[in-house]
PDB file of N, H, CA, C and O in Angstrom:
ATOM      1  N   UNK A   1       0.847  -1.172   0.000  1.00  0.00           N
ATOM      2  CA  UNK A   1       0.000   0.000   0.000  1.00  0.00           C
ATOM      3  C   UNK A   1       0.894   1.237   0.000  1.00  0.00           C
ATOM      4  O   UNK A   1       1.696   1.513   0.892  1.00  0.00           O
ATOM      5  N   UNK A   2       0.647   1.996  -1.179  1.00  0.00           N
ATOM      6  H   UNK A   2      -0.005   1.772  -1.903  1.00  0.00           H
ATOM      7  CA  UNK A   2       1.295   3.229  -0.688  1.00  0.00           C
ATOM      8  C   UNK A   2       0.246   4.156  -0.805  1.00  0.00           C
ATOM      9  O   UNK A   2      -0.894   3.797  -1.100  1.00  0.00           O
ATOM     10  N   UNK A   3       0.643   5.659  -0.532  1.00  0.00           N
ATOM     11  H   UNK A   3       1.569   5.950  -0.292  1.00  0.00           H
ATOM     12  CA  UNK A   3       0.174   6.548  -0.278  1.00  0.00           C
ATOM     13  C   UNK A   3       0.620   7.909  -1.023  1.00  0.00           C
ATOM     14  O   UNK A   3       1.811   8.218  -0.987  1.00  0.00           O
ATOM     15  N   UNK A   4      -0.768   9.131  -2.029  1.00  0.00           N
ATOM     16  H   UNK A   4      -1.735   8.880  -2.058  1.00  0.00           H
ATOM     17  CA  UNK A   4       0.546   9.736  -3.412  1.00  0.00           C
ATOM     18  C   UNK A   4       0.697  11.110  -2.461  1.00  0.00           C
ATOM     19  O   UNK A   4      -0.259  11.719  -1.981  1.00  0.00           O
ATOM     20  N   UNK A   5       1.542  11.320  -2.362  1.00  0.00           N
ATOM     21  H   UNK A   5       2.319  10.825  -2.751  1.00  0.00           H
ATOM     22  CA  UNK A   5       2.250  12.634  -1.898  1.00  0.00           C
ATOM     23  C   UNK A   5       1.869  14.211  -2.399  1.00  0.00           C
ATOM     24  O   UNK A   5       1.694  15.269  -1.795  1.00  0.00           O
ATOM     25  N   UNK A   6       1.830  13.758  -3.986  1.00  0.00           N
ATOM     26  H   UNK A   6       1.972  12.899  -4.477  1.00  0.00           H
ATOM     27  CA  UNK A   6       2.086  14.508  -4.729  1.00  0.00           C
ATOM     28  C   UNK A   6       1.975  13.832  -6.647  1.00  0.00           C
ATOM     29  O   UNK A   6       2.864  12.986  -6.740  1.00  0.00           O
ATOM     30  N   UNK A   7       1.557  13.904  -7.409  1.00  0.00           N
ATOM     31  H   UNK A   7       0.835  14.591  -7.334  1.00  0.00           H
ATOM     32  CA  UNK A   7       1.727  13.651  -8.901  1.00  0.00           C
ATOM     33  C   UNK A   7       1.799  14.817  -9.961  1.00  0.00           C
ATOM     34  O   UNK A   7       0.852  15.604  -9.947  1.00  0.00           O
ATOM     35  N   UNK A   8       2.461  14.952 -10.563  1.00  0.00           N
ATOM     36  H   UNK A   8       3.230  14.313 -10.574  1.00  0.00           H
ATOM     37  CA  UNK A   8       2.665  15.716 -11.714  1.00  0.00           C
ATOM     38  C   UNK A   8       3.893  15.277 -12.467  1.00  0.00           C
ATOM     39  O   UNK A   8       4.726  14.398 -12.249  1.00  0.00           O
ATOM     40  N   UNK A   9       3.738  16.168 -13.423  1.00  0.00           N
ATOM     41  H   UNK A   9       3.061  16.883 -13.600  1.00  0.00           H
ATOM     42  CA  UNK A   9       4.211  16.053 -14.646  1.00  0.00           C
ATOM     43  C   UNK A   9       4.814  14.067 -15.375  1.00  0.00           C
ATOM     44  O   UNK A   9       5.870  13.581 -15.779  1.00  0.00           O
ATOM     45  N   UNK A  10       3.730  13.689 -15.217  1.00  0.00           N
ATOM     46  H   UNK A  10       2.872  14.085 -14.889  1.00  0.00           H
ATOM     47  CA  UNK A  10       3.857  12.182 -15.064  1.00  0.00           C
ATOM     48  C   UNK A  10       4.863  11.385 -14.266  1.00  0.00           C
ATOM     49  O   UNK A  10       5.587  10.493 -14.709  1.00  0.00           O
ATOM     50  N   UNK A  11       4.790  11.942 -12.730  1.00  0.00           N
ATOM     51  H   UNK A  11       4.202  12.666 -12.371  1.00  0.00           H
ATOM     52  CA  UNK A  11       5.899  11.438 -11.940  1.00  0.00           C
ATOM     53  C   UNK A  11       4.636  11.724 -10.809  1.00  0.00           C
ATOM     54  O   UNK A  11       3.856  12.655 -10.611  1.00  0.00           O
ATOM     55  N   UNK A  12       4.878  10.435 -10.207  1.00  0.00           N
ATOM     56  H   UNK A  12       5.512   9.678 -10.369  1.00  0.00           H
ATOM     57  CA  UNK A  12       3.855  10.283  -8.878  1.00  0.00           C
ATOM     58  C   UNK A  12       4.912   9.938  -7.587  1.00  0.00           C
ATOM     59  O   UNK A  12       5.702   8.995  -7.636  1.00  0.00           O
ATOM     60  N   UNK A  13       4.792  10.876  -6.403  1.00  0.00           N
ATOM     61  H   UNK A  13       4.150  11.642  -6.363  1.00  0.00           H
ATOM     62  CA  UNK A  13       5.621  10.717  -5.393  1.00  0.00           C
ATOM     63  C   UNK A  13       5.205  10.012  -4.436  1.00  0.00           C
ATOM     64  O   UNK A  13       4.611  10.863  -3.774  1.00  0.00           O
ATOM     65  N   UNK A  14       5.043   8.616  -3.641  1.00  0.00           N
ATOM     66  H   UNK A  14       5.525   7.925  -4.179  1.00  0.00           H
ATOM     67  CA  UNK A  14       4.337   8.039  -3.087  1.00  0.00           C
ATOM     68  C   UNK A  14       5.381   8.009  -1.788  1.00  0.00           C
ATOM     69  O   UNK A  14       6.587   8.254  -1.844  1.00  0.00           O
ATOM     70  N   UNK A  15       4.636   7.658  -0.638  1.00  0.00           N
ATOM     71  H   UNK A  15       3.657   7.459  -0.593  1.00  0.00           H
ATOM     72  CA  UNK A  15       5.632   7.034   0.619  1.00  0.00           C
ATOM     73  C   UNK A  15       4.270   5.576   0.795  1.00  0.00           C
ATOM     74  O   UNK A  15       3.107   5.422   0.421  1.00  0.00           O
ATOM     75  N   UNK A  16       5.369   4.703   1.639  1.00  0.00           N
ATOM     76  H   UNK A  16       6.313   4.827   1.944  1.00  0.00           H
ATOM     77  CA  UNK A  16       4.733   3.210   1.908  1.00  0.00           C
ATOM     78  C   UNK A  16       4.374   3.637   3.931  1.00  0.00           C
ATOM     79  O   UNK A  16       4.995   4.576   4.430  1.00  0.00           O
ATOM     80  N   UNK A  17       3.805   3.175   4.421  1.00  0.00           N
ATOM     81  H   UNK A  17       3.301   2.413   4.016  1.00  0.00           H
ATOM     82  CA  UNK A  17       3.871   2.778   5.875  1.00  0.00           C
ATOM     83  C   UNK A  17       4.937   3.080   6.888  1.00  0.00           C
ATOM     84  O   UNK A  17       4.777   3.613   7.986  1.00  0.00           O
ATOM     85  N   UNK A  18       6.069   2.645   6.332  1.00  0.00           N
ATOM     86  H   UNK A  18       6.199   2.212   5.440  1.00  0.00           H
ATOM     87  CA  UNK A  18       6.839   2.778   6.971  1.00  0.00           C
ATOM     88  C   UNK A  18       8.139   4.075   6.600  1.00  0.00           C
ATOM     89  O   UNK A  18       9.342   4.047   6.861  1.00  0.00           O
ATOM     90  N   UNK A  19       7.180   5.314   5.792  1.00  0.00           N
ATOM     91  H   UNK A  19       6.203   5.337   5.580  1.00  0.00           H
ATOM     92  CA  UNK A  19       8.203   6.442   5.846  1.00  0.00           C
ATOM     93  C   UNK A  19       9.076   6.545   4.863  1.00  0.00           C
ATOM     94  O   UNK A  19       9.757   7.553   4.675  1.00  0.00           O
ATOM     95  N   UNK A  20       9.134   5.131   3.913  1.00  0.00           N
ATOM     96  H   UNK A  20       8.581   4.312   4.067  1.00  0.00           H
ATOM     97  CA  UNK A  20      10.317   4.937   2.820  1.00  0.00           C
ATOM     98  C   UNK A  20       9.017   5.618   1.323  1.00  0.00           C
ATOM     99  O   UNK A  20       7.824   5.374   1.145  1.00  0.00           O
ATOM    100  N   UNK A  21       9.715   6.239   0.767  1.00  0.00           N
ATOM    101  H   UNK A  21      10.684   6.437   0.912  1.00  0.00           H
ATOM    102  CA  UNK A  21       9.424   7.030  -0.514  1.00  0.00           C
ATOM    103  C   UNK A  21       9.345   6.524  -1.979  1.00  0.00           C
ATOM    104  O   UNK A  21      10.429   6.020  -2.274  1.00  0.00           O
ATOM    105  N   UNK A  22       8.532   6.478  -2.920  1.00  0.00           N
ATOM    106  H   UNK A  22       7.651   6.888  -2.680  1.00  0.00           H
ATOM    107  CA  UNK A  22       8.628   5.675  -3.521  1.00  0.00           C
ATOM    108  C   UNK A  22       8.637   6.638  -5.035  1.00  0.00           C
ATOM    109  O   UNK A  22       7.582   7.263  -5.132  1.00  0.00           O
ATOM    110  N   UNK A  23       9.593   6.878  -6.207  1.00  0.00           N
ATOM    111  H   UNK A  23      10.450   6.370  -6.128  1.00  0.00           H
ATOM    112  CA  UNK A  23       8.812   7.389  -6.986  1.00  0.00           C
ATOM    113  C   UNK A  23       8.414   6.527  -8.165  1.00  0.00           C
ATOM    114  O   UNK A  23       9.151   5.592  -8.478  1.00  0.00           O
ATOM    115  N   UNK A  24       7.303   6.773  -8.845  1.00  0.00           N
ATOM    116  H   UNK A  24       6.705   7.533  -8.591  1.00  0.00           H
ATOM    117  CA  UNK A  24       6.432   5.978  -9.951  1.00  0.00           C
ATOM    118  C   UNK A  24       6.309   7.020 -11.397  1.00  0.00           C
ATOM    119  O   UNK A  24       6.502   8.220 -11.587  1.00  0.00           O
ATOM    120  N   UNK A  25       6.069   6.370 -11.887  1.00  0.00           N
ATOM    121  H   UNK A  25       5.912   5.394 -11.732  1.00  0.00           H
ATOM    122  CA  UNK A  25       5.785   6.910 -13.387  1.00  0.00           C
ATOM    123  C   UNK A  25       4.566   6.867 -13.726  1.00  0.00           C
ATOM    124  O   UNK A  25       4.156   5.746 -13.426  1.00  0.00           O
ATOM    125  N   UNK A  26       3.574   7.612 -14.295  1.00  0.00           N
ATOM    126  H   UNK A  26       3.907   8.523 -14.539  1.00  0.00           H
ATOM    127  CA  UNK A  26       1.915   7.053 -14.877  1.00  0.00           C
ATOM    128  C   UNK A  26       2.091   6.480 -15.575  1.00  0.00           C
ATOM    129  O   UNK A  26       1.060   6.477 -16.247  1.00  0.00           O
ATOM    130  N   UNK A  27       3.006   5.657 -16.148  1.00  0.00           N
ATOM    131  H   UNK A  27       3.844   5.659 -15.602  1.00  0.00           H
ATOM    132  CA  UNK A  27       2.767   4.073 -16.935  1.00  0.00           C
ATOM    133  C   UNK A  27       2.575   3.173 -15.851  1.00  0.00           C
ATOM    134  O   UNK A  27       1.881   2.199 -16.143  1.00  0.00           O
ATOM    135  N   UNK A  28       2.848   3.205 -15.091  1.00  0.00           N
ATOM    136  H   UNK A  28       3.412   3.996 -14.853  1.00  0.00           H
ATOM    137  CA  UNK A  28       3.041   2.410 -13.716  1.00  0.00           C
ATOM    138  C   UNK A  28       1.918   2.208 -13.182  1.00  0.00           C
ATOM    139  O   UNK A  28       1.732   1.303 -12.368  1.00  0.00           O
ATOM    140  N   UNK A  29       0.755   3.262 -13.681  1.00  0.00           N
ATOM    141  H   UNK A  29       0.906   3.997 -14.342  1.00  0.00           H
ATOM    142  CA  UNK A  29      -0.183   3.386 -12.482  1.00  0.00           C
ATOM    143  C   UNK A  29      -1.842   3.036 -14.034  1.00  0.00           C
ATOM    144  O   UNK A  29      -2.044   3.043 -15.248  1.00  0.00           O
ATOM    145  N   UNK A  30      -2.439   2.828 -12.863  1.00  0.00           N
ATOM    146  H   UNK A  30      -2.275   2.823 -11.876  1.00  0.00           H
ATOM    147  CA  UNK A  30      -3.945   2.673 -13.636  1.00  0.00           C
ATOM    148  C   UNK A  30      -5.028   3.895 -13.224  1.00  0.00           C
ATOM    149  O   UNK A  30      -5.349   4.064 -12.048  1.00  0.00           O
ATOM    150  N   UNK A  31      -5.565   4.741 -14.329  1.00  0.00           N
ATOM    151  H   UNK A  31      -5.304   4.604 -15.285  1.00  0.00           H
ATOM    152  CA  UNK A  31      -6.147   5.304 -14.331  1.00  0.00           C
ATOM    153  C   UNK A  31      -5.455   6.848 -13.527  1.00  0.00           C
ATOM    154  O   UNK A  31      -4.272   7.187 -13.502  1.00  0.00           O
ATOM    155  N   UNK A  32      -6.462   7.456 -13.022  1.00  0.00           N
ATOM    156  H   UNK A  32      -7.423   7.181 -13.042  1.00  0.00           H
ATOM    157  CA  UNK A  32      -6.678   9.245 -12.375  1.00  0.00           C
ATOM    158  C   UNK A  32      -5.952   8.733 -11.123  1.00  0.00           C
ATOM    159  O   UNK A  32      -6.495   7.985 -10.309  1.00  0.00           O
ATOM    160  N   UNK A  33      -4.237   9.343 -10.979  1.00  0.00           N
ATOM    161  H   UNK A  33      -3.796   9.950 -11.640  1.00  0.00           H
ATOM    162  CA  UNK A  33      -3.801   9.275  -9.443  1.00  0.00           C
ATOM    163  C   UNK A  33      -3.688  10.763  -8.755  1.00  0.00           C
ATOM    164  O   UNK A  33      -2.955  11.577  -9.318  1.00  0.00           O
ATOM    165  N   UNK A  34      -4.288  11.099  -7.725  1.00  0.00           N
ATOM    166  H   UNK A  34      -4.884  10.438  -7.268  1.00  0.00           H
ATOM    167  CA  UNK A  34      -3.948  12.353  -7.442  1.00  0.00           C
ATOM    168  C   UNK A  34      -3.574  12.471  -5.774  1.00  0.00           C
ATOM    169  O   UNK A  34      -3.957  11.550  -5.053  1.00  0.00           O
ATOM    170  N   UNK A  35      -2.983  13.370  -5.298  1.00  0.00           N
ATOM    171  H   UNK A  35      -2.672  14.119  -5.884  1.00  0.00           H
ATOM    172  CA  UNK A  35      -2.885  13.148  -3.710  1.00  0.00           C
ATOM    173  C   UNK A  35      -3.446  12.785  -2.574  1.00  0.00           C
ATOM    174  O   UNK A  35      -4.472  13.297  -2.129  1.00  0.00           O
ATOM    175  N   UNK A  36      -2.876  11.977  -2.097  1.00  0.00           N
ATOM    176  H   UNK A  36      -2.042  11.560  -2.459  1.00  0.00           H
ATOM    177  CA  UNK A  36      -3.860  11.756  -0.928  1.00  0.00           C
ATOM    178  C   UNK A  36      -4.375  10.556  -1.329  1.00  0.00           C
ATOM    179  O   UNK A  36      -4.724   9.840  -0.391  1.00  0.00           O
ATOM    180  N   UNK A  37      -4.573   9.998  -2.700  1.00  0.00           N
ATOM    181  H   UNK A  37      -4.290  10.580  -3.462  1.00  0.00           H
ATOM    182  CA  UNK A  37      -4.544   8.370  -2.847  1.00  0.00           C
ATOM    183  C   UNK A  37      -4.057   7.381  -2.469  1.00  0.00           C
ATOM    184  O   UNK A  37      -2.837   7.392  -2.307  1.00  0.00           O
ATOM    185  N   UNK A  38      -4.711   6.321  -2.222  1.00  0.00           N
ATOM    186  H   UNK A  38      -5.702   6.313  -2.354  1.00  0.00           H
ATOM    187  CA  UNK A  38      -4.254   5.094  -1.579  1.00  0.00           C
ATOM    188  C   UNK A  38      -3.664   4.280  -2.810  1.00  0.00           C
ATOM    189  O   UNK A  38      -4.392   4.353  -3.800  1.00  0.00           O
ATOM    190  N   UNK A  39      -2.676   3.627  -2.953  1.00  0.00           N
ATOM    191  H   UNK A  39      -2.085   3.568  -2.149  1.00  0.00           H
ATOM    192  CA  UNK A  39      -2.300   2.918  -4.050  1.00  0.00           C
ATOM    193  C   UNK A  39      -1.997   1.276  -3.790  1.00  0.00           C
ATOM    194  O   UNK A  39      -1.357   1.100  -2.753  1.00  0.00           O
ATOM    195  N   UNK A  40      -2.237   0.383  -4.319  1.00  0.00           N
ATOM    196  H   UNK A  40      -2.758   0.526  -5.161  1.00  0.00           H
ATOM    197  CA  UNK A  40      -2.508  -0.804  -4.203  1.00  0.00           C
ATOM    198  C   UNK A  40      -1.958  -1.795  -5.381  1.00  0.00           C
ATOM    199  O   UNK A  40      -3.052  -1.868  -5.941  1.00  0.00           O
ATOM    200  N   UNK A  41      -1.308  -2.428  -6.009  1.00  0.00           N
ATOM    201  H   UNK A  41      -0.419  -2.369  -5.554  1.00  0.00           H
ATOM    202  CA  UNK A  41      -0.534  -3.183  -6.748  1.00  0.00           C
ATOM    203  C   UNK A  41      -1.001  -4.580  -7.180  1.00  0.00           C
ATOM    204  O   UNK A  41      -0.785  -5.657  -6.625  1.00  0.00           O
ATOM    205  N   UNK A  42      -1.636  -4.332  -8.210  1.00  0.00           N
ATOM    206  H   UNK A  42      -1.811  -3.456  -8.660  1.00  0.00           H
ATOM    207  CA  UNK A  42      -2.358  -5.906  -8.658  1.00  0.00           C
ATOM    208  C   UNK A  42      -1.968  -5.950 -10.387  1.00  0.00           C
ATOM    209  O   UNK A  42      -1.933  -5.168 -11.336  1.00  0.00           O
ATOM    210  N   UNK A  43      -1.801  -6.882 -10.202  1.00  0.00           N
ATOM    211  H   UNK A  43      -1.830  -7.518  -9.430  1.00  0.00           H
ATOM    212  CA  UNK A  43      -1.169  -7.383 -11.879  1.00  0.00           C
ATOM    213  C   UNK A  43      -0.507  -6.597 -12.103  1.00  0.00           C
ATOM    214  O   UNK A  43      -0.938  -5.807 -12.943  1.00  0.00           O
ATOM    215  N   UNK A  44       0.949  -6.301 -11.513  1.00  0.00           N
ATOM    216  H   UNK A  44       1.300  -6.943 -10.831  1.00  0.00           H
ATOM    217  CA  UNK A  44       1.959  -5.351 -11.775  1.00  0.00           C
ATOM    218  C   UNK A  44       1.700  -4.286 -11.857  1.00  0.00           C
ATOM    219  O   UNK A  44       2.702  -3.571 -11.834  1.00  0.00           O
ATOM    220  N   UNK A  45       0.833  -3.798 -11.943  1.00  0.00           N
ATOM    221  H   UNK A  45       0.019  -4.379 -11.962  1.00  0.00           H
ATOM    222  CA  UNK A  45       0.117  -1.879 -12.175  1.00  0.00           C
ATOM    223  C   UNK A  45      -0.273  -1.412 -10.688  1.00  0.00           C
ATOM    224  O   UNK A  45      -0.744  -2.174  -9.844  1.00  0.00           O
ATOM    225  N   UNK A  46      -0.031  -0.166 -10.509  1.00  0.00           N
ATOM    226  H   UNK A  46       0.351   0.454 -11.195  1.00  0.00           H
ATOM    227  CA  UNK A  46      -0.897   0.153  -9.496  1.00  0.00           C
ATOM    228  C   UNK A  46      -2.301   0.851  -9.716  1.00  0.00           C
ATOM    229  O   UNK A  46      -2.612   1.369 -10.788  1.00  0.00           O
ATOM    230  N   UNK A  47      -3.038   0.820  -8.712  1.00  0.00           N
ATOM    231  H   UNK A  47      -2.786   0.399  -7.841  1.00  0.00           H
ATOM    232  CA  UNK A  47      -4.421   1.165  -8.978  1.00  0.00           C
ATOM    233  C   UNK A  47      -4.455   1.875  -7.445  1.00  0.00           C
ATOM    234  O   UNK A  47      -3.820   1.610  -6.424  1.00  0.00           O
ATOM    235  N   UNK A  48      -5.639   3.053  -7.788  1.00  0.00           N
ATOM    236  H   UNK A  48      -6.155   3.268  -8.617  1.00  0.00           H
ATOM    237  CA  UNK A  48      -6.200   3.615  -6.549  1.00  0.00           C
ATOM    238  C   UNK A  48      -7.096   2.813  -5.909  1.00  0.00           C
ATOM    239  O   UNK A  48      -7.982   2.282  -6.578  1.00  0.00           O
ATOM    240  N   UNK A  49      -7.025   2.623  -4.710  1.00  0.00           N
ATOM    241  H   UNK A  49      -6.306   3.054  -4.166  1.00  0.00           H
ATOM    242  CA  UNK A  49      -8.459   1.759  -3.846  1.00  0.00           C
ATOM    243  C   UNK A  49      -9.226   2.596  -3.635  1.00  0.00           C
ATOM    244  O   UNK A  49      -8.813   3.375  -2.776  1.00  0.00           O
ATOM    245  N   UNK A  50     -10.229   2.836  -4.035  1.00  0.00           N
ATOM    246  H   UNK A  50     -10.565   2.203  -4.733  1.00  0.00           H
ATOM    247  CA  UNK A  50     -11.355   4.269  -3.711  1.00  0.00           C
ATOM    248  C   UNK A  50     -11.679   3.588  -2.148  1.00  0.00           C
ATOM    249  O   UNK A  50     -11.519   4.410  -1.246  1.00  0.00           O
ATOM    250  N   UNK A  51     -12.124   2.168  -1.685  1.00  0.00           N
ATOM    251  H   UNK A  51     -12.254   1.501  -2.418  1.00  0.00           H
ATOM    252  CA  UNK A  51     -12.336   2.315  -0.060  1.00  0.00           C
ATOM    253  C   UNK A  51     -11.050   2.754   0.790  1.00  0.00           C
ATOM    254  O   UNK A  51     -11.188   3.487   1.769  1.00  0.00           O
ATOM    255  N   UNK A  52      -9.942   2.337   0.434  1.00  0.00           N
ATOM    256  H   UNK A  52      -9.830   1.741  -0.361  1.00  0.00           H
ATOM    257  CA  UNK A  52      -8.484   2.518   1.265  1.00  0.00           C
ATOM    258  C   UNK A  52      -9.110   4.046   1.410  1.00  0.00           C
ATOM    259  O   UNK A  52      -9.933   4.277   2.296  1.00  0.00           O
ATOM    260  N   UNK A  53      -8.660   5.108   0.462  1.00  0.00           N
ATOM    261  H   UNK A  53      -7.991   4.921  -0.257  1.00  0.00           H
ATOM    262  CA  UNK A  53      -8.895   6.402   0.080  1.00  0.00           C
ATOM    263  C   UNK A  53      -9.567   6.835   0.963  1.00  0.00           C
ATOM    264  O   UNK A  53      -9.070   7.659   1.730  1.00  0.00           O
ATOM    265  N   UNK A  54     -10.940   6.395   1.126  1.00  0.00           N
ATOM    266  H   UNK A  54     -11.344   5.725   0.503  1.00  0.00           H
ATOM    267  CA  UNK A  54     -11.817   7.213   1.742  1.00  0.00           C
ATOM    268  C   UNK A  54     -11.802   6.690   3.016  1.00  0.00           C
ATOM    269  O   UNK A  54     -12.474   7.385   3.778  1.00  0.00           O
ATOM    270  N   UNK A  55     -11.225   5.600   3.613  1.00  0.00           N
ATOM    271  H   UNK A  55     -10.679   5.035   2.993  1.00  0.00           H
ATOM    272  CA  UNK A  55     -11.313   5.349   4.609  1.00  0.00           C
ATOM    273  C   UNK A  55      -9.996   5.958   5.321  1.00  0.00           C
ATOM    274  O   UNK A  55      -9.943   5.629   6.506  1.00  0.00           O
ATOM    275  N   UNK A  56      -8.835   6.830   4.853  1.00  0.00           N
ATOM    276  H   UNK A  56      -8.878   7.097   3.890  1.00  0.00           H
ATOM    277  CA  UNK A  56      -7.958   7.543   5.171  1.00  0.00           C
ATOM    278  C   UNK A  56      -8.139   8.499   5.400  1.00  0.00           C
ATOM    279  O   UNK A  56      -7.781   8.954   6.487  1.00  0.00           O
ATOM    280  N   UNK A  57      -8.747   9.204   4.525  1.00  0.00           N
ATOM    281  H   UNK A  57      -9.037   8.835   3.643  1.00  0.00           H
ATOM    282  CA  UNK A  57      -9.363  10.755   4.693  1.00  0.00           C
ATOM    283  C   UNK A  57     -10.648  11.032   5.505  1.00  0.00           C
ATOM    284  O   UNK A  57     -10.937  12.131   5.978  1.00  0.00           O
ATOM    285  N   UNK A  58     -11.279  10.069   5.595  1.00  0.00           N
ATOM    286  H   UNK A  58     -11.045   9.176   5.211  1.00  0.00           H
ATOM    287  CA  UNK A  58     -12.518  10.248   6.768  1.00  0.00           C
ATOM    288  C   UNK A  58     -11.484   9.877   8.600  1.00  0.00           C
ATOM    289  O   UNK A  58     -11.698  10.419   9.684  1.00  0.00           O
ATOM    290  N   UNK A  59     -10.613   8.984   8.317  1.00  0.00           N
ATOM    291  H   UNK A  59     -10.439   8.543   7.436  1.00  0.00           H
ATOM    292  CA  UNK A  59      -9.398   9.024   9.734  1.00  0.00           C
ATOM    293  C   UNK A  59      -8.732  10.483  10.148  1.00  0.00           C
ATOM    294  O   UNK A  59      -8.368  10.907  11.244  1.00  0.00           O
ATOM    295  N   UNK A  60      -8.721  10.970   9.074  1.00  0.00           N
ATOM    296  H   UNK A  60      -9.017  10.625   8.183  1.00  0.00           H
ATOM    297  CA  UNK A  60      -7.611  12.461   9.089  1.00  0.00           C
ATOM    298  C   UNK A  60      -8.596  13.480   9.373  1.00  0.00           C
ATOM    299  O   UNK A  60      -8.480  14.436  10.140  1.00  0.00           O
ATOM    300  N   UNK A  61      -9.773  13.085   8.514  1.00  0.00           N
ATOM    301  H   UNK A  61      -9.867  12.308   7.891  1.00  0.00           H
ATOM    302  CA  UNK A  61     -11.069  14.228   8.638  1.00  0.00           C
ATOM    303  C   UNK A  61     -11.381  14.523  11.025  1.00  0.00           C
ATOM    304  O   UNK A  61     -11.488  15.528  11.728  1.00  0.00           O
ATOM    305  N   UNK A  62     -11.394  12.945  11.329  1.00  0.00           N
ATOM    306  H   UNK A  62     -11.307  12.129  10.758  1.00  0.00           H
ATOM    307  CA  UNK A  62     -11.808  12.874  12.353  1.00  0.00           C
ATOM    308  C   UNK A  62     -10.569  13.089  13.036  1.00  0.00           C
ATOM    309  O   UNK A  62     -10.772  13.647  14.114  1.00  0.00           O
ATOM    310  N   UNK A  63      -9.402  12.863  12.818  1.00  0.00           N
ATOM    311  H   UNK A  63      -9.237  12.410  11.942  1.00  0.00           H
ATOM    312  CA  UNK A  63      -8.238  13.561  13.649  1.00  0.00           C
ATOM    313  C   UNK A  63      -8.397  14.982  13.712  1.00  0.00           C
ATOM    314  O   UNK A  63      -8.716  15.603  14.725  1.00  0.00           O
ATOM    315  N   UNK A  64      -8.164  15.462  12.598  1.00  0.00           N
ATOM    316  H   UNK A  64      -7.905  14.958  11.775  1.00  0.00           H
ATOM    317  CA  UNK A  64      -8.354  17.171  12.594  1.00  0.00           C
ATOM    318  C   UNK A  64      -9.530  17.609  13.066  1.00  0.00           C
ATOM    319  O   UNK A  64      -9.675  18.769  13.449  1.00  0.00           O
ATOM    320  N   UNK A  65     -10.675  16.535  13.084  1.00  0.00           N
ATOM    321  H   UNK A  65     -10.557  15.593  12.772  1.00  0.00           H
ATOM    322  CA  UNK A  65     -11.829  17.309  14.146  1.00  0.00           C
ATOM    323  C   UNK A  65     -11.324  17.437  15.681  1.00  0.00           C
ATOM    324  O   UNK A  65     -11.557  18.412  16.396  1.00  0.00           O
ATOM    325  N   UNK A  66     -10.550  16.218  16.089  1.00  0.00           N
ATOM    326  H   UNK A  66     -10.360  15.426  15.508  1.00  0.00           H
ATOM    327  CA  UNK A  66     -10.093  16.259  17.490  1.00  0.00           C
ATOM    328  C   UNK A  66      -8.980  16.891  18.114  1.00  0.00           C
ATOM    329  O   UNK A  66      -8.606  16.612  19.253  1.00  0.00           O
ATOM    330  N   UNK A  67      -8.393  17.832  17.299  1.00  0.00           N
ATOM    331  H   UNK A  67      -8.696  18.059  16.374  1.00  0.00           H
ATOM    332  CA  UNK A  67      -7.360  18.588  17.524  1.00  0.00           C
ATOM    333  C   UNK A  67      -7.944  20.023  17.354  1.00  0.00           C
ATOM    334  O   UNK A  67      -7.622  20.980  18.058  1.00  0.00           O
ATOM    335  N   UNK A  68      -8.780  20.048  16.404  1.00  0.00           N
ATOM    336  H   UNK A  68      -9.041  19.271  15.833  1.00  0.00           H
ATOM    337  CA  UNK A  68      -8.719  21.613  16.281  1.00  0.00           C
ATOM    338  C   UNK A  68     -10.104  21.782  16.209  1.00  0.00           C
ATOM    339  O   UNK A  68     -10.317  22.812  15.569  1.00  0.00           O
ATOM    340  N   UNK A  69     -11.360  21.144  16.640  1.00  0.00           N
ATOM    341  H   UNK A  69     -11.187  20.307  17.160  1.00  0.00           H
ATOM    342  CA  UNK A  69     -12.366  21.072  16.765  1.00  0.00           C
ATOM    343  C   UNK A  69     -13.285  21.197  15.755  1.00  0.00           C
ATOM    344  O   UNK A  69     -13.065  21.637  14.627  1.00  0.00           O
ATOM    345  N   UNK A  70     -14.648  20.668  16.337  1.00  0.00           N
ATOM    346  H   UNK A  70     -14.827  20.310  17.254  1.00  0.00           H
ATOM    347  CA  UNK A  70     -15.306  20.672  15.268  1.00  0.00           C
ATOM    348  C   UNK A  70     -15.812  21.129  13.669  1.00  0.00           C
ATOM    349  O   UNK A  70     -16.092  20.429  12.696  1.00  0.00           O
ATOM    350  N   UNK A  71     -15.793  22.913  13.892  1.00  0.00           N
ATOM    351  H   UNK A  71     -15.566  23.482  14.683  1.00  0.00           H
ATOM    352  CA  UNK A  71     -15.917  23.788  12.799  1.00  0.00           C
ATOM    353  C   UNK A  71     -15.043  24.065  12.099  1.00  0.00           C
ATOM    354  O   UNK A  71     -15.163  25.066  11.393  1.00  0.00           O
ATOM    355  N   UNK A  72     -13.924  23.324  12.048  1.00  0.00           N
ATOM    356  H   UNK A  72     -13.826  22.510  12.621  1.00  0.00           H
ATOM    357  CA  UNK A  72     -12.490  23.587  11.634  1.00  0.00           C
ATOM    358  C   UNK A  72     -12.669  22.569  10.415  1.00  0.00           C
ATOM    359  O   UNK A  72     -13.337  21.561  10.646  1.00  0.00           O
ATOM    360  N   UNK A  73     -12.188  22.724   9.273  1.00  0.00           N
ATOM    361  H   UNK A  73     -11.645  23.543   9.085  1.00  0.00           H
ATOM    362  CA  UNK A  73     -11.822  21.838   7.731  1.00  0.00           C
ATOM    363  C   UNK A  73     -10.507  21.979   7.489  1.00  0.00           C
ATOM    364  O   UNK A  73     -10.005  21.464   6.490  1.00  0.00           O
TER     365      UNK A  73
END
């Protein structure tokens, strides 16, 4: 599983779990990668997991509610 940092100019910047950095190419990847994607590796390609995804950003959504409170985005 990685995670995209950042993508442009057909260079996608990913980190894995454990902090190590990964960079990719959009041949590499399947379909629309944009930040904050979860990336996942099946039949040699990577692909976005739309549940990973949203189940990251609804974690971060509810961290940043508990730090800086509710009305805060």
């Amino acid at each position: 599983m990685l995670i995209v940092d950042r993508a442009e100019d057909g260079v996608i910047l990913t980190e894995n779990g454990r902090g190590e950095r990964l960079k990719l190419t959009a041949d590499m990847c399947e379909g629309e990668v944009k930040s904050g994607d979860v990336l996942i590796r099946r039949n040699g390609k990577y692909r976005v997991s739309r549940r990973l995804t949203d189940k990251r950003r609804q974690e971060l959504s509810q961290m940043q509610e508990r730090m800086f409170g509710r009305n805060q985005k």
